[in-house]
C-alpha positions in Angstrom: 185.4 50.6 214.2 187.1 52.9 216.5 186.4 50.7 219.3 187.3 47.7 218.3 190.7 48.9 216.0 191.3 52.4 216.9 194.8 52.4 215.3 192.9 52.2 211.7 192.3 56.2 212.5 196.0 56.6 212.8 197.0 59.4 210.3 201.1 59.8 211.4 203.4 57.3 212.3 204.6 55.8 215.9 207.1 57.9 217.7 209.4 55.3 217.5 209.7 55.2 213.7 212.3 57.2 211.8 211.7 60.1 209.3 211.6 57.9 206.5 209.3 56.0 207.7 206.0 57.1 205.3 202.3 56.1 207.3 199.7 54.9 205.4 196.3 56.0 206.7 194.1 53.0 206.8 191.3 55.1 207.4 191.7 57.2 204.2 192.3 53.8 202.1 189.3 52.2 203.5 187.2 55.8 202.8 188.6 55.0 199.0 187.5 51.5 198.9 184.5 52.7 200.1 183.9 55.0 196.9 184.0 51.8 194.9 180.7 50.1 197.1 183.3 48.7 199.3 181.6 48.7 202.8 183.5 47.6 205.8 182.0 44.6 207.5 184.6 43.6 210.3 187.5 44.7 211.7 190.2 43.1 214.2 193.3 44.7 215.8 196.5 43.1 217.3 197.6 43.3 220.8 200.8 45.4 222.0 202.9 45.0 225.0 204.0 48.8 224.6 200.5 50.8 225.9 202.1 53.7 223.5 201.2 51.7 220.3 197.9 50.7 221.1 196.6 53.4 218.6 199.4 52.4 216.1 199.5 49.1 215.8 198.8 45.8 213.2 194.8 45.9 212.5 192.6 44.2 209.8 189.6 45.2 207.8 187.1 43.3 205.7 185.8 45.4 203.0 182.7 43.9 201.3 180.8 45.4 198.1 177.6 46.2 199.7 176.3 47.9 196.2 175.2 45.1 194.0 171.7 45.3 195.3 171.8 41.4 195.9 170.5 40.0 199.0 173.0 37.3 200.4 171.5 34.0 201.7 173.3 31.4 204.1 175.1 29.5 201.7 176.2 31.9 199.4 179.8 33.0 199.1 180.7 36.6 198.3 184.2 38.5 197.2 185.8 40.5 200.1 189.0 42.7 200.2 191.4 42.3 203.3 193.2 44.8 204.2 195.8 44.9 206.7 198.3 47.8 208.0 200.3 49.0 210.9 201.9 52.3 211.3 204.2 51.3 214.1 206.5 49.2 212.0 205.0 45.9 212.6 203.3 45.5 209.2 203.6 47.0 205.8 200.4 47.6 204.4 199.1 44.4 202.9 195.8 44.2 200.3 194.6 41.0 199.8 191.3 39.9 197.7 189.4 37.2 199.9 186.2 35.0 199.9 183.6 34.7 202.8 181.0 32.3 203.3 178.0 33.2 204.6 177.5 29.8 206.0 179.9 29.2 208.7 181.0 32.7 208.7 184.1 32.0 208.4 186.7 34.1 206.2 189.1 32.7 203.3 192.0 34.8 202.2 192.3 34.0 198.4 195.9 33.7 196.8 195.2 32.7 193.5 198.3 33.1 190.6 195.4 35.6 188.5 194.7 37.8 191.9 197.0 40.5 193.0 197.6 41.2 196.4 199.6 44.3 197.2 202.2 44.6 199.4 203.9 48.2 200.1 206.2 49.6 202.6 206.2 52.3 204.5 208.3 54.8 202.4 208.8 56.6 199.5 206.1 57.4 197.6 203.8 54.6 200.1 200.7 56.3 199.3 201.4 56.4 195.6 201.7 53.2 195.6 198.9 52.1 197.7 196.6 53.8 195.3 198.1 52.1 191.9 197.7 48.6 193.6 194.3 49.0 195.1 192.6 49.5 191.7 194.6 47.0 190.3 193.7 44.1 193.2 189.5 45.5 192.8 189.8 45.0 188.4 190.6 41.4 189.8 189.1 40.5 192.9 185.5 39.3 191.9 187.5 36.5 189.2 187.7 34.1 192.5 184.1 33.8 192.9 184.3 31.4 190.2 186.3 28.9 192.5 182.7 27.7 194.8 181.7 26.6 191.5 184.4 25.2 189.6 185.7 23.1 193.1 182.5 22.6 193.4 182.3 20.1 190.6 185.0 18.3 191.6 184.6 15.3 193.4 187.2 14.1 195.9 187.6 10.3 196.5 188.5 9.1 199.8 192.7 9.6 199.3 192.5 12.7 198.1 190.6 14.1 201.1 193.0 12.2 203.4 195.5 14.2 201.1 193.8 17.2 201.3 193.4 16.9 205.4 197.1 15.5 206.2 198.6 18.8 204.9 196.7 21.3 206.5 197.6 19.2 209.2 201.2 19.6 209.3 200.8 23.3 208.2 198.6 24.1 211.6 200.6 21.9 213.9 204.4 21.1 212.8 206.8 23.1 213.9 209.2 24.9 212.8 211.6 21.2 212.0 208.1 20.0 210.5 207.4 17.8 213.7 204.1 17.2 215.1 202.8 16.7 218.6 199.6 16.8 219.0 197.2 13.9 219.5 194.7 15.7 217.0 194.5 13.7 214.2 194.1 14.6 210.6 190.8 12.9 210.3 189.3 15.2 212.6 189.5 18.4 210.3 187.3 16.3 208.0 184.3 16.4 210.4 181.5 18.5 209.4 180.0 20.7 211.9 176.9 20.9 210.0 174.5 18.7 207.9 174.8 20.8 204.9 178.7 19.9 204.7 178.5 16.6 204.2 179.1 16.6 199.8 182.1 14.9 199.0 183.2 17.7 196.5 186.5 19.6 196.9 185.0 23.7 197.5 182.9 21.7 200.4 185.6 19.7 201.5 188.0 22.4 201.6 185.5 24.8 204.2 185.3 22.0 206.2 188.9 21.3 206.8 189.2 25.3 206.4 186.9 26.3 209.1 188.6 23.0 211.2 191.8 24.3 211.2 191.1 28.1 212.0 187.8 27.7 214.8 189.8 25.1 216.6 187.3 23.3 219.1 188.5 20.0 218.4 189.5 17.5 221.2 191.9 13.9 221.9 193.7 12.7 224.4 197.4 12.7 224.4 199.0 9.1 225.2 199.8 7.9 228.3 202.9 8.0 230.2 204.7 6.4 232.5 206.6 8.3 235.5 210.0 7.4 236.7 208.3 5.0 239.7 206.9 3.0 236.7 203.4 4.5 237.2 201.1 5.1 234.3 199.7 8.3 234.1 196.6 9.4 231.6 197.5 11.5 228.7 195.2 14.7 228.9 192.8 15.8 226.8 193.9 18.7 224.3 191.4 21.0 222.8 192.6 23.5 219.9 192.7 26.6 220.2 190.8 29.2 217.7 193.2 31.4 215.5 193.1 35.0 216.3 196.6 36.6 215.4 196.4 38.1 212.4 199.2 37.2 210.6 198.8 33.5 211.6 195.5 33.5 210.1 196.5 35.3 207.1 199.7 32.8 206.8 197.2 29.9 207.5 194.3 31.2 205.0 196.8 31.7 202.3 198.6 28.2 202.9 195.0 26.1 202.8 194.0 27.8 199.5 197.1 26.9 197.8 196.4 23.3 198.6 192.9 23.5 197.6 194.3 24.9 194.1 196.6 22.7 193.7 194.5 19.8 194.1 192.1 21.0 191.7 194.4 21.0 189.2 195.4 17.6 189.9 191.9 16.2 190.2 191.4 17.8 186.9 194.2 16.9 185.0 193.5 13.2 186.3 190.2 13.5 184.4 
């Protein structure tokens, strides 16, 4: 961990923050979590153009309960608490509960309307309040594992996956006027990488498109243009990129489980 996020360790804030700015030790929240069979299980850390912050600045940690004495199997899908922090002023400290598939390994950030996620700034009584909101996310966290199942059972006719892939579409590429540019087309987060993903139920759809939109990998060719001499010139091909900022994949986890909720409750109610 101290390797590959060494500004979890950070116990005092950046010299660039004022006095009122409080820290919050990540290190000391994650030793907490750990108390309550929460065992790390990744970690990531965010880049800094200022060398001086490098042990200060915006980090992640997955937190997994390691002691339930189950042995996971590919396929299986297991509760997680994110956690994510900066004491350079970059991030307040953030607690999120989250799912992860052991599949694809690829994480989901869960924002559900009966799961907590804590949000605290660095002052006052931070710490305090830190505490208070951990316990409360952890009495709540596990309640999500019932979404594999219940999306599970719902089966998505051909619209509503088109739906389903056309908006996390435009929340990956439209910008900031909700244009988008790309030749990718929304079709293509629909293509499985694996034979297991083929179902045509919504928790399966959903990884698909999920694990789509943050891995990039996918490829098309831009159109064709013509120069100002009337020549036609080949579009180029376009491959996407994988998501590794932090926030962006927070943003983007957060975003694609909304839509997955929300067209649950539509499939259902449809029933």
């Amino acid at each position: 961990m101290r390797r590959a996020a060494p500004s979890i360790f950070a116990v005092e804030a950046h010299a660039s923050r004022s006095e009122r700015f409080a820290p919050i030790p990540t290190i000391e929240v994650s030793r907490g979590l750990q108390k309550e069979g929460f065992a790390p299980v990744a970690v990531r850390q965010s880049r800094s153009r200022d060398d001086s912050k490098y042990d200060f600045t915006k980090h992640m940690i997955r937190l997994r309960r390691l002691d339930d004495a189950r042995a996971y199997q590919v396929g299986d899908t297991v509760c997680e608490i994110i956690l994510k922090n900066a004491n350079d002023g970059t991030s307040a400290y953030d607690l999120m509960a989250g799912l992860f598939r052991i599949r694809c390994k690829n994480s989901l950030v869960a924002q559900t309307a009966t799961i907590d996620s804590v949000k605290v700034r660095h002052s006052g009584d931070a710490i305090g309040k830190v505490i208070e909101g951990t316990y409360r996310v952890l009495g709540e966290a596990e309640n999500i594992l019932a979404a594999p199942q219940d999306w599970g059972n719902v089966k998505l006719p051909y619209e509503a996956k088109a739906a389903l892939a056309e908006s996390a579409h435009i929340l990956r590429f439209a910008d900031a006027d909700g244009k988008v540019a790309t030749p990718i087309q929304p079709a293509q987060l629909l293509a499985p990488r694996r034979a297991d993903d083929t179902a045509g139920d919504l928790w399966t759809t959903f990884n698909v498109i999920q694990e789509n939109v943050i891995r990039g990998g996918l490829s098309a060719r831009a159109p064709a243009t013509t120069d100002e001499r009337g020549r036609r010139r080949r579009g180029r091909m376009v491959t996407t990129r994988e998501i590794n900022g932090i926030d962006q994949d927070v943003k983007l986890n957060k975003a694609l489980w909304v839509l997955g909720e929300r067209m649950a409750q539509l499939l259902k109610s449809a029933a």
